[in-house]
C-alpha positions, -999 to +999 in steps of 0.1 A: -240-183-541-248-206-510-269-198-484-240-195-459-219-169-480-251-148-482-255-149-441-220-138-441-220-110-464-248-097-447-239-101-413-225-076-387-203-074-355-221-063-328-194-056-294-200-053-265-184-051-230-191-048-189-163-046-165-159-043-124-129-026-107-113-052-078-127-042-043-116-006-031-095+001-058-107+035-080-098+017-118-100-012-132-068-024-142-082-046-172-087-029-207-111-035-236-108-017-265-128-021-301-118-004-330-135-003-367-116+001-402-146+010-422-129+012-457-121-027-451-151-037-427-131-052-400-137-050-361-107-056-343-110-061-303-084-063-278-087-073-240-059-067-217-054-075-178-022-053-162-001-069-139-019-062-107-043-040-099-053-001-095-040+025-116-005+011-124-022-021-145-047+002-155-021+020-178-002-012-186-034-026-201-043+006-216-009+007-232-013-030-242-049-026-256-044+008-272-011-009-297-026-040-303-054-029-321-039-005-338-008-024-351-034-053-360-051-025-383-022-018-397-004-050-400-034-071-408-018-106-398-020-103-356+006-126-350+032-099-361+010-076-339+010-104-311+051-107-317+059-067-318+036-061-288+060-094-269+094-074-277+074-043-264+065-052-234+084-047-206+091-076-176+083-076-144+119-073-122+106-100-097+084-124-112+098-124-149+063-118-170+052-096-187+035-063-175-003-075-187-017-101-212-037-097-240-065-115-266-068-101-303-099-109-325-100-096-358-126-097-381-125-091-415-155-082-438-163-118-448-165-130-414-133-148-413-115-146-377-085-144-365-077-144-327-043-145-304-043-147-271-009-143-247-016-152-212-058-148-208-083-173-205-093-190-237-121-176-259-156-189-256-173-196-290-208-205-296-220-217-324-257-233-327-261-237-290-230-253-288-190-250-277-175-243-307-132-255-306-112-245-339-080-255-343-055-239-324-019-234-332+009-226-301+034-199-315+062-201-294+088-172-296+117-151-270+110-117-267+138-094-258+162-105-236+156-143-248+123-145-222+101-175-239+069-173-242+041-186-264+007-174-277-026-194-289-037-186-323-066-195-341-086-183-372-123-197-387-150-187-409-179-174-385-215-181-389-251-159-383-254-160-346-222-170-342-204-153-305-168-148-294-167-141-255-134-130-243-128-125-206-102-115-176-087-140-152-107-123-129-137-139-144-122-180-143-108-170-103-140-163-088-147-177-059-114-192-053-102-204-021-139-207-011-160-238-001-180-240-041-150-231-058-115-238-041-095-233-075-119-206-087-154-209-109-128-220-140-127-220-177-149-248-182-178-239-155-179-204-174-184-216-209-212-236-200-230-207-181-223-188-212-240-217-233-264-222-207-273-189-208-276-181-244-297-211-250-322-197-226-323-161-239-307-167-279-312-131-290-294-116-257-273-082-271-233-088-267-235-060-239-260-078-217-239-111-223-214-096-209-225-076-179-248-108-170-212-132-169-195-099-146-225-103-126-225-138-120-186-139-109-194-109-085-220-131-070-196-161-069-170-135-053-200-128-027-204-093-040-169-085-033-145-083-060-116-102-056-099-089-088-105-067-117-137-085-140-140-079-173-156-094-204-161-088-243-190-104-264-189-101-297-221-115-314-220-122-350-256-115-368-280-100-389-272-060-390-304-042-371-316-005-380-328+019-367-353+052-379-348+083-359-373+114-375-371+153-362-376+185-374-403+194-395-390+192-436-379+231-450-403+236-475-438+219-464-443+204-495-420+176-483-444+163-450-453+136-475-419+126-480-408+123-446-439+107-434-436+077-468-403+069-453-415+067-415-442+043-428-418+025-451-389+016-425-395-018-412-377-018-378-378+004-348-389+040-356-385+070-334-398+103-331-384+129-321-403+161-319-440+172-317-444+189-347-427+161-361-452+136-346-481+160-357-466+162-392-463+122-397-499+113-377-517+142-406-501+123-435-506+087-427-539+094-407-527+084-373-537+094-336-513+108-313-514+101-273-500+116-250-480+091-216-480+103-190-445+118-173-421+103-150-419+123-116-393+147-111-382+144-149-364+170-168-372+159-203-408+159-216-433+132-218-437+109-242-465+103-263-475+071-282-487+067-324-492+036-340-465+027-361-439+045-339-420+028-314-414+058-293-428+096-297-405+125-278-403+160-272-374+169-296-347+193-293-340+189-253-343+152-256-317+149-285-292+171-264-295+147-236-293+122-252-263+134-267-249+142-236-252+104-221-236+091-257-206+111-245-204+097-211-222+064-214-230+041-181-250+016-184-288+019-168-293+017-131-325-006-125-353+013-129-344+039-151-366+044-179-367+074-191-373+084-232-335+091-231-321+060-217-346+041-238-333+063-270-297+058-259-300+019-254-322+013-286-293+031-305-269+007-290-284-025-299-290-013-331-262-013-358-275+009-386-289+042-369-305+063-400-312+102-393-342+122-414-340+154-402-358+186-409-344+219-409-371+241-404-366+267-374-387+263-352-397+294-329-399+279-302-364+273-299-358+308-302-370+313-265-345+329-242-353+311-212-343+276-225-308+258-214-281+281-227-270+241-236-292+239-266-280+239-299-296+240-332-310+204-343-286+200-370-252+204-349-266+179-319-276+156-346-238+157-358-229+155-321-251+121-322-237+113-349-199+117-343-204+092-309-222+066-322-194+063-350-164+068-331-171+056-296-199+029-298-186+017-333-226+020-352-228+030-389-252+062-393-268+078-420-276+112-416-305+126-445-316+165-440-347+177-457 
């Protein structure tokens, strides 16, 4: 087997996306929506710009978004998707288009992709530091009521390190009708910030790609959003795990098991708990510190252990950090707490891998806790049930 079949077979999708709303509007009217069929290891993503703005494109891109990806799971070949979704649509009265536009990439499990794009800006791909340019076919096709209309449709084998960037017109039209940019920033002055930018910072997560590109057409829009800006990233690479220990093991006898896979696990390692932390420092003769605590905090301090990349306090920090899984934002500057950094070390991560004890703990028996708290085992499903179904991430959950 080649060296580039191995990469493939062991490489993952990692997605990400950052949008801005148009100025003094309350939505954003553009859509992006990732889906995963794990029984066939595909990640299907789907950006779509309604006509407009506001809360009428908002649902006209939802609508658009929400059946592409799921006929494309269904269907597997996305130009049947791209032509159902065409006949679907409906047309705008006055200016005879359809109601929003739309880009498709689907990947299967051996890395080959497939994208279609109706009406967006083209795809940027990287590939080693460079603008990568596959072949593209033009499908061209009525819809309903004879309109013509015609998509761009690609497909190629993808390669470690390897990134799709999708993004709104909103994105290409910045700045336009001002002195820099009088026809807006455009397709070809965003790829090379996207190259530009990459080559400067090559391991840069899909989700700060994309909220650095947002960022930089706001500032080209002088801080004002002329449009709805959004952008997808999709970064093709080596899978990254993640350890997250709490609660001490049942039966005692099992310390030494938890604390051999702690010390065995060769990427980021979490703690989460201090008996836990006590527990793993005895076995592999370790020295625990306690950090001191941000001001006006409601979670714990953290402490510090030599072989852990972070040591919390357990069951309050894993219930809020469930809580901002199930509302995500992304950080505000300066915010750097345990549980942001928890949250955001889950999401760059792709394989999040649980070991959690089930001993009760007394302390958690303590009336004047948050009525909020539950038992480790049902937030850890909590966890669990977000990272899977909203941010996408393969977990592995181990009780002991």
């Amino acid at each position: 087997m080649n060296g580039i079949t191995e990469d493939i077979l062991e490489c993952v999708a990692e997605v990400g996306h950052f949008e801005r709303r148009k100025n003094r509007q309350v939505v954003c009217g553009d859509t992006f929506l990732s889906i995963r069929v794990k029984e066939e290891n595909r990640s299907i993503c789907v950006l779509s710009d309604g006509l407009g703005s506001g809360v009428k494109a908002s649902v006209l891109s939802t609508l658009t978004s929400t059946m592409a990806a799921y006929f494309t799971a269904g269907y597997r070949d996305i130009r049947k998707s791209a032509e159902i979704i065409m006949n679907t649509l409906p047309v705008c009265r006055e200016r005879k288009i359809s109601y929003a536009t739309f880009t498709i990439i689907d990947i299967d499990g051996k890395g080959m992709a497939r994208i279609i794009e109706y009406d967006n800006p083209a795809c940027c791909i990287i590939r080693d530091g460079k603008i990568f340019k596959p072949d593209i076919i033009r499908i061209q096709g009525r819809a309903k009521g004879k309109r013509p209309y015609v998509l761009r449709y690609c497909s190629f084998l993808m390669q470690q390190n390897d990134r799709i960037v999708c993004y709104s017109d909103g994105v290409s039209q910045s700045g336009i009708g001002m002195d820099r940019f009088p026809l807006g920033w455009g397709e070809t002055n965003v790829a090379q910030y996207i190259k530009e930018t990459i080559n400067s910072m090559p391991g840069i997560s899909a989700r700060d790609l994309a909220r650095q590109l947002v960022e930089r057409s706001m500032q080209i829009d002088r801080s004002t959003a002329l449009d709805d800006i959004s952008c997808g990233v999709i970064y093709y690479r080596r899978p990254r795990e993640l350890l997250i220990v709490s609660g001490p093991p049942y039966d005692p006898a099992n310390d030494p098991v938890m604390a051999a896979a702690f010390e065995k696990h060769n990427g980021p390692k979490i703690i989460c708990g201090g008996t836990t932390a006590k527990i793993i420092a005895r076995e592999l003769g370790k020295t625990i510190r306690l950090e001191p605590g941000l001001p006006f905090s409601t979670v714990p301090p953290t402490s510090s252990m030599e072989g852990a990349t972070l040591v919390t306090e357990g069951i309050i920090t894993l219930q809020r950090v469930a809580d901002l899984l199930k509302s995500y934002t992304p950080p505000e500057e300066g915010d750097k707490s345990p549980v942001r950094e928890i949250v955001e070390r889950m999401l760059d991560s792709d394989i999040i891998t649980f070991i959690a004890g089930t001993r009760i703990n007394d302390a958690y028996q303590d009336p004047s806790l948050p009525q909020e708290i539950a038992l480790r085992r049902s937030i850890l499903r909590e966890i669990v049930h977000y990272l899977e179904v909203e941010h996408l991430k393969e977990t592995r959950l181990r009780f002991i």
